[in-house]
VEXDREN-2710 file (C-alpha; in Angstrom, 1 decimal):
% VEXDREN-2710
k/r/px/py/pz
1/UNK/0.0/0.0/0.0
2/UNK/2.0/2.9/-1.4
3/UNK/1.4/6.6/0.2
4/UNK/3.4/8.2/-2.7
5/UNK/0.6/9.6/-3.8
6/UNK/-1.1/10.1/-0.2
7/UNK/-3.9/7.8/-1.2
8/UNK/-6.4/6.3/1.6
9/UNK/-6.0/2.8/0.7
10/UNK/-7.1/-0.4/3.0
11/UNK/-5.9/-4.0/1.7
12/UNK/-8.4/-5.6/0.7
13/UNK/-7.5/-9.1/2.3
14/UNK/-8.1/-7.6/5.5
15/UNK/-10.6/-9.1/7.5
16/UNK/-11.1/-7.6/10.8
17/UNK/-11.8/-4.1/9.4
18/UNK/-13.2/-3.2/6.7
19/UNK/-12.8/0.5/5.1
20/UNK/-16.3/1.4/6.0
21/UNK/-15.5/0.7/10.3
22/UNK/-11.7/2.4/9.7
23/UNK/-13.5/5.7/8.7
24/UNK/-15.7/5.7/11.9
25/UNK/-12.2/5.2/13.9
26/UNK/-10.6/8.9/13.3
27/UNK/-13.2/10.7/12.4
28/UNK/-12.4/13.2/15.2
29/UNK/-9.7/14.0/12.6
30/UNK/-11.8/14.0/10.0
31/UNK/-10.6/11.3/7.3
32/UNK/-12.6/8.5/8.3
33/UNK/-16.0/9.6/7.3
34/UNK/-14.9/11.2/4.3
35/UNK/-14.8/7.6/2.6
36/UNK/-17.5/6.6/3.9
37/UNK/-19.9/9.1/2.2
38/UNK/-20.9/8.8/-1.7
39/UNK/-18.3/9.9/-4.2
40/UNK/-21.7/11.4/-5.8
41/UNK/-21.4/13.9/-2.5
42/UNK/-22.1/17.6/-3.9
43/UNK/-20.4/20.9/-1.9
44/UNK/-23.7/22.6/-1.0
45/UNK/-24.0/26.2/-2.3
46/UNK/-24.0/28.6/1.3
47/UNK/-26.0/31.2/2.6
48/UNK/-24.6/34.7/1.6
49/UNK/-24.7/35.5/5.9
50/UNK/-22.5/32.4/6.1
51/UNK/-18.9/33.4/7.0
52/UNK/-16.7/31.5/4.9
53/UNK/-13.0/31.3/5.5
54/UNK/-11.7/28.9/2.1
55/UNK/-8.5/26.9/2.0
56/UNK/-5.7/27.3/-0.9
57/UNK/-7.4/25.5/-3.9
58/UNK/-4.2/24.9/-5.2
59/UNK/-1.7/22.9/-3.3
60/UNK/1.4/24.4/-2.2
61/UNK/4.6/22.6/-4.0
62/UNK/5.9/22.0/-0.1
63/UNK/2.9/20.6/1.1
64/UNK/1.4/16.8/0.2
65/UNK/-2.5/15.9/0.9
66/UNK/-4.1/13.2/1.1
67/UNK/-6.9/12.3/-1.7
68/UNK/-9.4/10.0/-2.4
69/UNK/-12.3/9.8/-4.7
70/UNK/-14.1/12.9/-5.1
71/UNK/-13.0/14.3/-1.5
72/UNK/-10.2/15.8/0.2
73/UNK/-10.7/16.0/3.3
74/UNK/-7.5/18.2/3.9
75/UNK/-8.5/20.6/2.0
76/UNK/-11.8/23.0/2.5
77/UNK/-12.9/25.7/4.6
78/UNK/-14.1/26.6/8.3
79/UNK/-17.7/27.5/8.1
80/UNK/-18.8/29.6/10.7
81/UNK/-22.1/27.9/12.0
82/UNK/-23.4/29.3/16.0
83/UNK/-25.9/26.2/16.1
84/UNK/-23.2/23.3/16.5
85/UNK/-21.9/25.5/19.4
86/UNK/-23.5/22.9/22.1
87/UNK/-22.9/20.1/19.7
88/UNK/-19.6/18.6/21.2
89/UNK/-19.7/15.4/22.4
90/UNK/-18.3/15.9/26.2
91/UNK/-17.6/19.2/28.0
92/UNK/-15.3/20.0/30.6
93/UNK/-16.0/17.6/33.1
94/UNK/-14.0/14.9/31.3
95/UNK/-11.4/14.6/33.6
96/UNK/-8.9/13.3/31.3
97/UNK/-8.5/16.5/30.2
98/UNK/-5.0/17.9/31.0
99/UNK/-5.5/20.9/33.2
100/UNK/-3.7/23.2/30.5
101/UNK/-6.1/22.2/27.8
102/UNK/-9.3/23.0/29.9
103/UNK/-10.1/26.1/28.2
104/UNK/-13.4/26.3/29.1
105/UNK/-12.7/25.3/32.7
106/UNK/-9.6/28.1/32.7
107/UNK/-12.3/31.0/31.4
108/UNK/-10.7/31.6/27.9
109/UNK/-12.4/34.3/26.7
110/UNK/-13.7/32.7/23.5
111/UNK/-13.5/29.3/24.5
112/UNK/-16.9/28.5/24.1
113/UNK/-16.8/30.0/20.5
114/UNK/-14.3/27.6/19.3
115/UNK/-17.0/25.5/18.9
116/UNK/-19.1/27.5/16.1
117/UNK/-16.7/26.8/13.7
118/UNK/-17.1/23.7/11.5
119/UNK/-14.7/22.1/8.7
120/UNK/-16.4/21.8/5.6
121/UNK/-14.2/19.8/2.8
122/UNK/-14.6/21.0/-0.7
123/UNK/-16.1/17.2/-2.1
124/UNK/-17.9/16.0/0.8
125/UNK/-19.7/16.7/4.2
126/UNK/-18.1/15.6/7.7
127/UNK/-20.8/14.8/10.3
128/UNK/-20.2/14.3/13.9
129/UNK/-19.2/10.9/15.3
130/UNK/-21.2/8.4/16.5
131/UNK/-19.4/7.4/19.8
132/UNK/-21.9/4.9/20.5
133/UNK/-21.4/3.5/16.6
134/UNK/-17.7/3.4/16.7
135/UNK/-17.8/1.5/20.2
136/UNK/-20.2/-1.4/18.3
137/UNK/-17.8/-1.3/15.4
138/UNK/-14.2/-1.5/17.0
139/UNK/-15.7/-4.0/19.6
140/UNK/-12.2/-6.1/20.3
141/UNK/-9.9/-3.6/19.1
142/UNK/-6.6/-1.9/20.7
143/UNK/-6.0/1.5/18.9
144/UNK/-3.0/3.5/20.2
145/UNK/-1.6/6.5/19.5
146/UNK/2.3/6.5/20.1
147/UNK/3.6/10.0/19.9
148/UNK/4.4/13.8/21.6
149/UNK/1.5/15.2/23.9
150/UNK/-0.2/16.6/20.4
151/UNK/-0.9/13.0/20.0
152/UNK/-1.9/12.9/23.8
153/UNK/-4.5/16.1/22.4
154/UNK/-6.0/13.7/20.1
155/UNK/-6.1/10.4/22.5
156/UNK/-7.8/12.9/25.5
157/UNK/-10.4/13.6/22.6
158/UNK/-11.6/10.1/21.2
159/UNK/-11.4/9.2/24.6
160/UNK/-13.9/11.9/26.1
161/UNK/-15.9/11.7/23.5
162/UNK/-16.5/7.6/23.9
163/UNK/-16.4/8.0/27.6
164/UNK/-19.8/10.4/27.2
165/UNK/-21.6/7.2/26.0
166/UNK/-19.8/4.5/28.2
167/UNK/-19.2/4.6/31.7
168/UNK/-18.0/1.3/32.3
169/UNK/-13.9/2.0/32.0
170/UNK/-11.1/0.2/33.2
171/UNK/-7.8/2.3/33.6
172/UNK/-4.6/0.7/33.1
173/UNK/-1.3/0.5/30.8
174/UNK/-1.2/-1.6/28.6
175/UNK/2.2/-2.6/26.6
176/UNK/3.9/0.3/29.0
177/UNK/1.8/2.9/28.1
178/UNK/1.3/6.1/29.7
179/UNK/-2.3/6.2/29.8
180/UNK/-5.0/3.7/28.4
181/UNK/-8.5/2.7/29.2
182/UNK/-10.8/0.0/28.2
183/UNK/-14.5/0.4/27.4
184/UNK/-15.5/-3.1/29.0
185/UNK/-18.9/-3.8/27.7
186/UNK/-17.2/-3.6/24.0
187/UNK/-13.8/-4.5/25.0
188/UNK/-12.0/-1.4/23.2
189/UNK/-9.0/-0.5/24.2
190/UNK/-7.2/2.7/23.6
191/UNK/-3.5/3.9/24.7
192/UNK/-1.4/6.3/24.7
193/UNK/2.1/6.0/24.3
194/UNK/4.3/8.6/25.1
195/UNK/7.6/9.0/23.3
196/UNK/9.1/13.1/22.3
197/UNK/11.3/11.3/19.4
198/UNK/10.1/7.9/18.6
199/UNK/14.0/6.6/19.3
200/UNK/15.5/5.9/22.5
201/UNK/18.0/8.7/23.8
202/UNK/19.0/9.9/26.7
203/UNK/22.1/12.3/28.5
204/UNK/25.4/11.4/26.9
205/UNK/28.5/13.0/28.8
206/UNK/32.5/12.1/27.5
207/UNK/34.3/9.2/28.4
208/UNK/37.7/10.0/30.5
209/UNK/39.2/7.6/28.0
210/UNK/38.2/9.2/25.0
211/UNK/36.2/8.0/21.8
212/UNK/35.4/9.2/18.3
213/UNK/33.2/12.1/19.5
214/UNK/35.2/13.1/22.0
215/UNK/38.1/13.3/19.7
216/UNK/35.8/15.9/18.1
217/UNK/35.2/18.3/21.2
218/UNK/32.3/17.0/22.4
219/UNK/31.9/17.1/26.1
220/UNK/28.3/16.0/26.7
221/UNK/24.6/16.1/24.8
222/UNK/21.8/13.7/23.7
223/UNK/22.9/10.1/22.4
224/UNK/20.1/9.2/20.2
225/UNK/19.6/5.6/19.1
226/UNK/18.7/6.1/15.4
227/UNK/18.0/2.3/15.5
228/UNK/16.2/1.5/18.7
229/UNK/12.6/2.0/19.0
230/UNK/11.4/4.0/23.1
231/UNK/10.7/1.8/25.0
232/UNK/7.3/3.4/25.9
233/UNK/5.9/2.2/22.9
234/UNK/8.4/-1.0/21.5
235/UNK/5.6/-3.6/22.1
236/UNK/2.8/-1.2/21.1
237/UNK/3.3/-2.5/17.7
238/UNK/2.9/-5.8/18.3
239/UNK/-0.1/-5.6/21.0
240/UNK/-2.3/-2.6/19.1
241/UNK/-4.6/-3.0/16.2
242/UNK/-4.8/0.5/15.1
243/UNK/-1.6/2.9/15.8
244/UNK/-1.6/6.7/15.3
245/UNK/1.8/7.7/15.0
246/UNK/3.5/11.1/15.5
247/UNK/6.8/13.1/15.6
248/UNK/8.3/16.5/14.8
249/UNK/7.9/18.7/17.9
250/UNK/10.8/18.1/20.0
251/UNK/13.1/17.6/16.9
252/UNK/13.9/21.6/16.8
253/UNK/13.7/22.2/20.6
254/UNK/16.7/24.1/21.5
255/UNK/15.6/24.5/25.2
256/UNK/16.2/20.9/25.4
257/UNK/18.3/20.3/22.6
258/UNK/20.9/23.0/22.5
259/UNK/23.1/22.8/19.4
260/UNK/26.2/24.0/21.2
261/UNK/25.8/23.0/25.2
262/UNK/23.7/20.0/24.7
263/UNK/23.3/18.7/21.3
264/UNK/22.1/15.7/19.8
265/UNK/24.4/13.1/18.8
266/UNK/23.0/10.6/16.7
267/UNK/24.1/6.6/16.9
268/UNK/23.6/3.4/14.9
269/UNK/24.4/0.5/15.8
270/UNK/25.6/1.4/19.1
271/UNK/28.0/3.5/17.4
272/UNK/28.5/7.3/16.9
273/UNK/27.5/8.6/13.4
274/UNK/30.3/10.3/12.3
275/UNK/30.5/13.0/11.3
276/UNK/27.8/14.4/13.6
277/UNK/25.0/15.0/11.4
278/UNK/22.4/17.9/12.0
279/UNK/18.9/17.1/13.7
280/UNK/16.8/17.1/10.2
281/UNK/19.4/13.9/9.0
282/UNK/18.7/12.0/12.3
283/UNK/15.1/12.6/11.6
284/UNK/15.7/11.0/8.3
285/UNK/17.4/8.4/10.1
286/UNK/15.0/7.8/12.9
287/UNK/12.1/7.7/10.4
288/UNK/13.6/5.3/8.4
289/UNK/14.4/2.5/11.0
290/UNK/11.3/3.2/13.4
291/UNK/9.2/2.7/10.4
292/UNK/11.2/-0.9/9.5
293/UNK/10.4/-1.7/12.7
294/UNK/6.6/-1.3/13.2
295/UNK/6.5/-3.4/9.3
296/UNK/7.9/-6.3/11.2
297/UNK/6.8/-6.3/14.4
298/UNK/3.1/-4.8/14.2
299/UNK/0.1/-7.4/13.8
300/UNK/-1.2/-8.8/10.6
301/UNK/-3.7/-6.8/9.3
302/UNK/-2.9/-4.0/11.4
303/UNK/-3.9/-0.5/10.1
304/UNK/-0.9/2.0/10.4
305/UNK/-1.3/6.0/10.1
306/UNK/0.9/8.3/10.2
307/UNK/-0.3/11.8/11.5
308/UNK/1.5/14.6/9.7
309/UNK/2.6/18.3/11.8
310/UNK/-0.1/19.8/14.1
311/UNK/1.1/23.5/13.6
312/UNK/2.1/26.0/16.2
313/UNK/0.5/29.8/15.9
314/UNK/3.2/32.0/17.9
315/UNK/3.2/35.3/16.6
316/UNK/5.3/38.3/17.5
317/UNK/8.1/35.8/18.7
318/UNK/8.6/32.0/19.5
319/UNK/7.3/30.5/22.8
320/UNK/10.6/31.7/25.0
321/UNK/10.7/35.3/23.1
322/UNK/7.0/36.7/23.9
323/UNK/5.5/35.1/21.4
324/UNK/1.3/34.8/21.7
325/UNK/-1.7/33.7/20.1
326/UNK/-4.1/36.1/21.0
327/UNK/-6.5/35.7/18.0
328/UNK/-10.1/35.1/18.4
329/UNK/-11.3/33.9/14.7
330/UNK/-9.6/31.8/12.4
331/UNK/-7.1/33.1/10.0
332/UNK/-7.7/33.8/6.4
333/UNK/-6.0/32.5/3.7
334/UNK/-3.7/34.7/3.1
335/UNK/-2.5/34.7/6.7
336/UNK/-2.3/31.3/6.6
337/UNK/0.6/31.5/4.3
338/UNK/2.1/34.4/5.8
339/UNK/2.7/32.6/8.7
340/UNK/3.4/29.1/7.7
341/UNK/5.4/29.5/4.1
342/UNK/8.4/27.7/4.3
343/UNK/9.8/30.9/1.7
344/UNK/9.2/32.9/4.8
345/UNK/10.9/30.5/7.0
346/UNK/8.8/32.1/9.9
347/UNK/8.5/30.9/13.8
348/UNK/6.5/28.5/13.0
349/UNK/7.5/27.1/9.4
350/UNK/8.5/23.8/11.6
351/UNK/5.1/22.4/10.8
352/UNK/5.7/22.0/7.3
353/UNK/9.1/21.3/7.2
354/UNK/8.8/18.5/9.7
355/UNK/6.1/17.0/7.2
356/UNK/8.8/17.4/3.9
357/UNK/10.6/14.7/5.5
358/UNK/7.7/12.6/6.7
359/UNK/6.3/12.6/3.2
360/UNK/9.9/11.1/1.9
361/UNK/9.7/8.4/4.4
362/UNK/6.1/7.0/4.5
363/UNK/6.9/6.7/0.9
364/UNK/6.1/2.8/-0.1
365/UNK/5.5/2.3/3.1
366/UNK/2.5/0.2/4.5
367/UNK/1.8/3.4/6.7
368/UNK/-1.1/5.8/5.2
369/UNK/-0.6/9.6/6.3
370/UNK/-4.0/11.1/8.6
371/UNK/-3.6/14.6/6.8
372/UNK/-4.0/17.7/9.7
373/UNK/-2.2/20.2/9.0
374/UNK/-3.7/23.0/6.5
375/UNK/-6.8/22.4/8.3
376/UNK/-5.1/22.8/11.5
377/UNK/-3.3/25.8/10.0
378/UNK/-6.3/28.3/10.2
379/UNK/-7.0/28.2/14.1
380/UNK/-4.8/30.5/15.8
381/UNK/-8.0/30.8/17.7
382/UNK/-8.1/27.3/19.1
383/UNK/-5.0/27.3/21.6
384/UNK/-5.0/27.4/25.4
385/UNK/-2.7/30.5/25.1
386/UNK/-2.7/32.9/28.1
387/UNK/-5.3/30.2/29.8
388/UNK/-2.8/27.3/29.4
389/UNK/-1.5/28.2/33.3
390/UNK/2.0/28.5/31.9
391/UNK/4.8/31.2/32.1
392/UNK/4.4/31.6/28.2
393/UNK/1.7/31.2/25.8
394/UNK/0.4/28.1/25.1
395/UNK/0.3/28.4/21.3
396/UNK/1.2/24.8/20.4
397/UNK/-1.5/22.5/22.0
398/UNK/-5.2/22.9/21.3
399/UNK/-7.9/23.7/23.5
400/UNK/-10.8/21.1/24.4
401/UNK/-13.1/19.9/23.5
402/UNK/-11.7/21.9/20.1
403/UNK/-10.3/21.4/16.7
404/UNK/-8.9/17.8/17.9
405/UNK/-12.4/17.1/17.9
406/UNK/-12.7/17.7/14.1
END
């Protein structure tokens, strides 16, 4: 199953789930239902009070989507609609939610409005999940999501939304996961598996006796086992039925990362790389292997996805420089690509950088790609920000319930 041409594709020798069920199972990110509706599926004409806010109609030469039939979900436009305001699925009493993302329970000014604005592909309609549909369908299923906390966002989300439904949870950890829960009465199980690079690394310091990186200068950083899988999530491959991968976030995090005091130093086969390559290589690297590794350990028949970049909106500034996000509407087009053109190499051009080099590797792969980003792009609006109970602006992770709900 090639993603070469970022195709949704399911085998069709797979028995346990169909294509209609695998739409049902991310259709809080919206790519599920789109197959499932008729390719015959008409853009309805809008009402000339309808605020309209329209995605690029041509793709951008740096930027991949994902395409099938009639419908691209990836591409389209936020419809301003008041009546789905009260629509959500759970509210803030969902106590999985992380404090930080609790915007409605931290008083964001417009937290309630985020809400009123619904995605609206150009081939097709999305309608709400069906918690109680996609519990009957994925009866006997593990799905995990194996990732940074942006993947966290998204598990918090399916998870609150199915918990509204179905009370009956167990709490554990399955395969060493951070979190997970299982809805009893249907036996589902979903994880999540925390892991900021998808490799194994930790603090490297230089040995008295000297090696091939010391011989270099180095004196300490991050050793980074190109080859080696985190343990958080090693057996998540081989245990899960359905796994939502990410990466990208911590890959240009200089706070932790420092390219001069602590940099990363990448290894394979228990051996230095050498020369020391750059962080965008050892992503290349990392990719590579990590993406060998879930082909031969994960479970036949399991359905892999790759999620590409959740974009940051810092403006005025990165997160340590005063940057913000103090918009209250989504962005228009044209400030879409103001602030995210990788011409303009902006603060927060990481987004579609990061997916340049996912796109490379999930080539031929038997991984399909759960398209976010331009979508994802518009809401500036949809971030904890100043109600994130940090130092800085939270401009990164997204408010729920939110977007991650779409």
């Amino acid at each position: 199953m090639a993603t070469g041409g970022h195709h949704i594709h399911l085998q069709n020798n797979r028995k346990k789930f169909s294509l209609l069920p695998l739409l049902s199972l991310l259709i809080f990110a919206s790519i599920f239902l789109v197959l499932s509706l008729s390719s015959k599926t008409s853009i309805s004409s809008s009402s000339s009070q309808t605020l309209l806010l329209e995605g690029r109609s041509e793709p951008d030469p740096t930027y991949s989507s994902s395409r099938f039939g009639v419908c691209n979900y990836s591409e389209g436009k936020w419809i301003y609609d008041p009546k789905d305001r009260f629509n959500h699925k759970y509210d803030s009493s969902c106590k999985e939610i992380f404090r930080g993302w609790n915007c409605l329970l931290n008083n964001k000014s417009n937290a309630k409005e985020i809400a009123t604005w619904r995605w609206k592909p150009h081939g097709c309609d999305l309608q709400p999940l069906d918690p109680l549909q996609f519990l009957q369908t994925y009866r006997d299923t593990n799905i995990g999501f194996v990732g940074d906390s942006l993947n966290r966002n998204m598990f918090v989300s399916l998870f609150c939304t199915l918990k509204r439904v179905s009370t009956d949870v167990k709490k554990w950890r399955p395969a060493r996961a951070d979190r997970g829960f299982t809805f009893l009465e249907h036996n589902l199980t979903i994880a999540y598996h925390r892991t900021n690079l998808l490799a194994r690394y930790g603090r490297w310091l230089a040995n008295a006796n000297g090696g091939e990186l010391e011989a270099l200068g180095y004196k300490e950083g991050y050793r980074v086992d190109v080859d080696v899988p985190d343990s958080t999530w090693a057996k998540a491959a081989s245990f899960h039925d359905i796994l939502i991968f990410n990466t990208g976030h911590w890959w240009w995090a200089p706070a932790k990362f420092d390219p001069v005091k602590s940099p990363m130093l990448f290894f394979e086969k228990d051996k230095p790389v050498i020369p020391p390559v750059q962080p965008n290589v050892g992503l290349d690297m990392v990719l590579k292997h990590m993406i060998q590794y879930v082909e031969k350990t994960a479970r036949p028949g399991s359905i892999k996805l790759f999620r590409t970049q959740s974009p940051r909106h810092f403006e005025g500034g990165d997160w340590d420089q005063g940057g913000s996000c103090q918009r209250l509407q989504p962005l228009l087009p044209e400030q879409v690509e103001e602030l995210f053109s990788v011409q303009n190499n902006g603060t927060n051009v990481e987004a579609r950088l990061v997916n340049q080099h996912l796109y490379k590797a999930l080539k031929g792969s038997d991984f399909q790609i759960l398209d976010i980003t331009h979508m994802s792009e518009f809401r500036a609006d949809a971030h904890p920000s100043t109600a994130g109970g940090k130092k800085h602006n939270d401009c990164m992770h997204w408010c729920l319930p939110g977007i991650t709900d779409t």
